[in-house]
C-alpha positions in Angstrom: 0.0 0.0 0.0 1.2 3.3 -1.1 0.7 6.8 0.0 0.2 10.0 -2.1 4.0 10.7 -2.4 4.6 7.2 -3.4 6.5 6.0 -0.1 5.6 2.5 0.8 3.1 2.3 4.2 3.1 -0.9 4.9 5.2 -4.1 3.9 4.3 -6.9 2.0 4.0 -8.7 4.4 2.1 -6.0 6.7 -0.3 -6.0 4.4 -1.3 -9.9 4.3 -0.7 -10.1 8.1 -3.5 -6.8 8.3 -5.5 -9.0 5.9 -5.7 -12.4 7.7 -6.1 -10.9 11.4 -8.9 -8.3 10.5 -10.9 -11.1 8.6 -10.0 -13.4 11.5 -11.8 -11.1 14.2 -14.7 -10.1 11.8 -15.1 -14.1 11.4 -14.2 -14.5 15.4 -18.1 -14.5 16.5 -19.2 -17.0 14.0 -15.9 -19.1 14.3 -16.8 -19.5 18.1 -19.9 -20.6 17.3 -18.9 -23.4 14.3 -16.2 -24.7 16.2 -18.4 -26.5 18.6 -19.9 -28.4 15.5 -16.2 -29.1 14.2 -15.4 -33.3 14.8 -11.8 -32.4 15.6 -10.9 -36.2 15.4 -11.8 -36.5 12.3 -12.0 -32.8 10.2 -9.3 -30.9 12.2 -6.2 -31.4 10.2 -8.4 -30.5 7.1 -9.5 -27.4 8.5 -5.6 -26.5 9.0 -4.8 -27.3 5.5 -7.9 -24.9 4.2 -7.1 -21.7 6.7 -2.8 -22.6 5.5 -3.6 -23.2 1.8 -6.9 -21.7 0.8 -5.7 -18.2 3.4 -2.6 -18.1 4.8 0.0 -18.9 2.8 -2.0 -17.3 -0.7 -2.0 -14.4 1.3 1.7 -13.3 1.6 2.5 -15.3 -1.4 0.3 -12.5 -3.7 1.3 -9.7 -1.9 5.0 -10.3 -2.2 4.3 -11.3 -5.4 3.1 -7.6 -6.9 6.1 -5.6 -5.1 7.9 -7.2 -8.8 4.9 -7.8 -11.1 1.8 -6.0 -12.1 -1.7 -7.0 -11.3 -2.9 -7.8 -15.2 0.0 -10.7 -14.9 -0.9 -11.6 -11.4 -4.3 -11.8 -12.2 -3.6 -14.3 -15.5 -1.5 -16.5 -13.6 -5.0 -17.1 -11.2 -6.0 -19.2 -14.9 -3.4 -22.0 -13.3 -6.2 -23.0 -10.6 -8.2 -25.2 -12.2 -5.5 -27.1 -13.8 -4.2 -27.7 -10.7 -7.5 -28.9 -9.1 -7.5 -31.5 -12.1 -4.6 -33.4 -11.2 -5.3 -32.5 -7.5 -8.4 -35.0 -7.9 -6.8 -37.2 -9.7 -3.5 -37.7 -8.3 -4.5 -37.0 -4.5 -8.5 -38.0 -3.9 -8.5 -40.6 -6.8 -11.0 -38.7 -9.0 -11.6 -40.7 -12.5 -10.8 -38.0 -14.8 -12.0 -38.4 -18.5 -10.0 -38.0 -21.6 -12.0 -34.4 -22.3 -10.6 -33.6 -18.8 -7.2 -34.3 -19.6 -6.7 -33.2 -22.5 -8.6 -29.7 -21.4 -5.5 -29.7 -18.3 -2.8 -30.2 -21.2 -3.9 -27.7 -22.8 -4.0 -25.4 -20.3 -1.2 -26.4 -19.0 0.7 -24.9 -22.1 -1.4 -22.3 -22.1 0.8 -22.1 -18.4 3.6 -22.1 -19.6 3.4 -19.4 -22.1 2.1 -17.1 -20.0 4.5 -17.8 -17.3 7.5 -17.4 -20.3 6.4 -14.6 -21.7 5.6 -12.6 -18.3 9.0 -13.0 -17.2 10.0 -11.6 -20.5 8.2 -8.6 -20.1 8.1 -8.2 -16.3 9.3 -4.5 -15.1 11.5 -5.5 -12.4 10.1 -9.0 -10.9 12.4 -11.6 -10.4 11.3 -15.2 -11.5 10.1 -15.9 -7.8 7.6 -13.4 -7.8 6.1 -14.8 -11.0 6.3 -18.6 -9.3 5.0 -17.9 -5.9 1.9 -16.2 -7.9 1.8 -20.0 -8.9 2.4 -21.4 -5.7 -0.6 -19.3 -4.1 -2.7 -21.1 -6.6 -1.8 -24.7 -6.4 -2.3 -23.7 -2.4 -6.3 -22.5 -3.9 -6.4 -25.7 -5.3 -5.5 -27.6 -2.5 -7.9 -25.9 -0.3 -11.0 -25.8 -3.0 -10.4 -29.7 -3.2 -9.9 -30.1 0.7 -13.4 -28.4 1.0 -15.2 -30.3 -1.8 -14.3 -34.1 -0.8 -13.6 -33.3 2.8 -15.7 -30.6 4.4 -18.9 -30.5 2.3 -20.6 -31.7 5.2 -20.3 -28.5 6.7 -21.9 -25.2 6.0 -19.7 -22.5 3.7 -19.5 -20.1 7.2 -18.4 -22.8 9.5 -15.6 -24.2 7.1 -14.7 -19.9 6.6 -15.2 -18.9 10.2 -13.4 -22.2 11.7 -10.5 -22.1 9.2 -10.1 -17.9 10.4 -10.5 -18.6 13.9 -7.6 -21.1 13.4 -5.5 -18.5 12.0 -6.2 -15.9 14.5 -3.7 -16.4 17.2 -0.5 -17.0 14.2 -1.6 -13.8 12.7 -1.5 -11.9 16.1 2.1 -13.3 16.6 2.9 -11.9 13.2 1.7 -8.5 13.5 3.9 -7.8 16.0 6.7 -9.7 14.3 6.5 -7.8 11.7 6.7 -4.5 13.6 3.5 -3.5 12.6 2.3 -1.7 15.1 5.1 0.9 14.3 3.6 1.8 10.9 0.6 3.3 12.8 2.0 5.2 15.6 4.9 6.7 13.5 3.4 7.3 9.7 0.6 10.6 9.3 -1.6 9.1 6.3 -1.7 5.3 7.5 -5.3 5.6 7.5 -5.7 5.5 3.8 -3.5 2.7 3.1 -5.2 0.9 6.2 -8.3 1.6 4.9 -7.9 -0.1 1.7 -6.6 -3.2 3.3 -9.9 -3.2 5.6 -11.7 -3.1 2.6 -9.7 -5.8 0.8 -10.2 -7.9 4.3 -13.4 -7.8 4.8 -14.7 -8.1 1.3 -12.0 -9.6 -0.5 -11.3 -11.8 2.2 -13.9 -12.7 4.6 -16.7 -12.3 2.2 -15.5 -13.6 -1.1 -14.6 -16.7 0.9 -18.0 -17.4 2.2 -19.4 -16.7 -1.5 -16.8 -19.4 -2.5 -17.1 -22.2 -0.1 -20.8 -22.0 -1.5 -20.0 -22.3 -5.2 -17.9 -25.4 -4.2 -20.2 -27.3 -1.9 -23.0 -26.8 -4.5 -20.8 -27.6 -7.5 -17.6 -29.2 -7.8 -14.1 -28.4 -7.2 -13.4 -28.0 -11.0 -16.1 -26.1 -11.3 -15.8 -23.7 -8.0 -11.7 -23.2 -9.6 -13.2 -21.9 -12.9 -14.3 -18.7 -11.3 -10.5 -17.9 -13.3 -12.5 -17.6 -16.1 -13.5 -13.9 -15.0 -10.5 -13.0 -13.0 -7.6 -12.7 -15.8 -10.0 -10.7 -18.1 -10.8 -8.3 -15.4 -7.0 -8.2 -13.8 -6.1 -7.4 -17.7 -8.8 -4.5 -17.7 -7.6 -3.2 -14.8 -3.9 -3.6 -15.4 -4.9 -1.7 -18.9 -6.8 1.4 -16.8 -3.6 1.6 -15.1 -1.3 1.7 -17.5 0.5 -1.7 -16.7 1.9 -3.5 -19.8 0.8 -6.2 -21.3 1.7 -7.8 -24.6 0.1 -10.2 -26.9 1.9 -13.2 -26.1 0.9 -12.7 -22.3 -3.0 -12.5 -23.7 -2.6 -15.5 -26.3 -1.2 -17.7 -23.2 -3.7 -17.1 -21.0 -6.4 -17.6 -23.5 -4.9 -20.9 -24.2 -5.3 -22.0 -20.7 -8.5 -21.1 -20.5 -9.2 -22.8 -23.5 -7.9 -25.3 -22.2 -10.1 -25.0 -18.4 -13.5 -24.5 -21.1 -12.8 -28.2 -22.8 -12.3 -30.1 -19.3 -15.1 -28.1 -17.8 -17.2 -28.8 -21.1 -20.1 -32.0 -20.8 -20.0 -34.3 -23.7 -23.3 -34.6 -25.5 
């Protein structure tokens, strides 16, 4: 987050600890409540891979992410969930997985590649690990969209949100001092309006989008819940475009490839 002069606020890293704790105590009253419902014997270590994989870790891996790339490629990368869900269920919960599946995943998986080539070629200043952890933070997506579907779907979307923040609560407390956050606010004069675009981002972007999610999946599929990609390159593009981020023609081609490539394993045969 930046202020009008351009000087950074807050860290990367301040900004996805500020993310996961203020979603974690506007959860906090409903994650009290779900956790009583939670079989701890049986669901608990699955609830700590969805608030790691599906919060967490996604979390600081995007943020640190856009200090070296821009949003438009960020938000194209996101087209490398649903191929990962693919080979999730087929590799980890055993899925069957048809021929139009796979050959939709290969597709998009060159579709991938390209677009991870080419934005390295045309990244400003990012280093190849900001472009892989983008990818990172969405194989951990798909772990957790999968985790949810075939392991938690006998829960209600706010329980598996609320129970999965309330998890993360006390690690994200620990960080925000860790991270010396508390500084930012007693020694910076405009931290109010880069604190108020990370409330924002936390309890929309965060809290609520995941509750909306956990929904799609439970009342879908994984696969299907992951294609929600289809919308998020083509807006992360117009955005990147209304800033003036750039973004060439071989990024675009590769990330209609994968996509292409989500369409045919999404597609039913007739």
């Amino acid at each position: 987050m930046y202020n009008d002069e351009g000087a950074s606020i807050f860290s990367s890293n301040q900004v996805a600890t500020l993310r996961i704790l203020i979603a974690s105590i506007a959860l906090l009253p409903f994650g009290l409540f779900a956790i009583r419902k939670v079989n701890f014997k049986k669901d608990l270590f699955s609830f700590v891979i969805v608030a790691l994989c599906g919060n967490l870790l996604p979390a600081f891996l995007f943020t640190y992410a856009e200090t070296g790339i821009t949003s438009g490629l960020a938000g194209m990368l996101n087209s490398t969930t649903p191929i990962f869900t693919i080979f999730i269920a087929l590799i980890i919960f055993n899925d069957q997985i048809s021929a139009r599946q796979f050959t939709g995943a290969f597709i998009g998986l060159l579709g991938v590649t390209a677009l991870i080539y080419f934005g390295k070629q045309n990244s400003l200043s990012g280093e190849w690990s900001h472009i892989i952890s983008v990818v990172c933070a969405t194989l951990c997506y798909a772990i957790s969209l999968s985790v949810i579907r075939y392991k938690l779907s006998h829960y209600k979307s706010l329980d598996i949100a609320s129970v999965a923040f309330l998890l993360l609560l006390i690690p994200a407390i620990g960080l925000f001092f860790l991270e010396d956050t508390l500084s930012v606010f007693k020694n910076t004069e405009d931290v109010r309006n880069g604190f108020g675009s990370i409330l924002i981002l936390s309890l929309i972007g965060t809290a609520l989008a995941l509750f909306i999610f956990n929904t799609i999946i439970k009342n879908t599929s994984a696969l299907f819940a992951s294609s929600v990609t289809y919308f998020i390159p083509i807006v992360a593009v117009i955005i990147g475009l209304f800033f003036n981020e750039r973004i060439n023609g071989p990024q675009i081609g590769g990330m209609l490839i994968a996509l292409m490539g989500v369409f045919i394993a999404n597609s039913k045969k007739h």
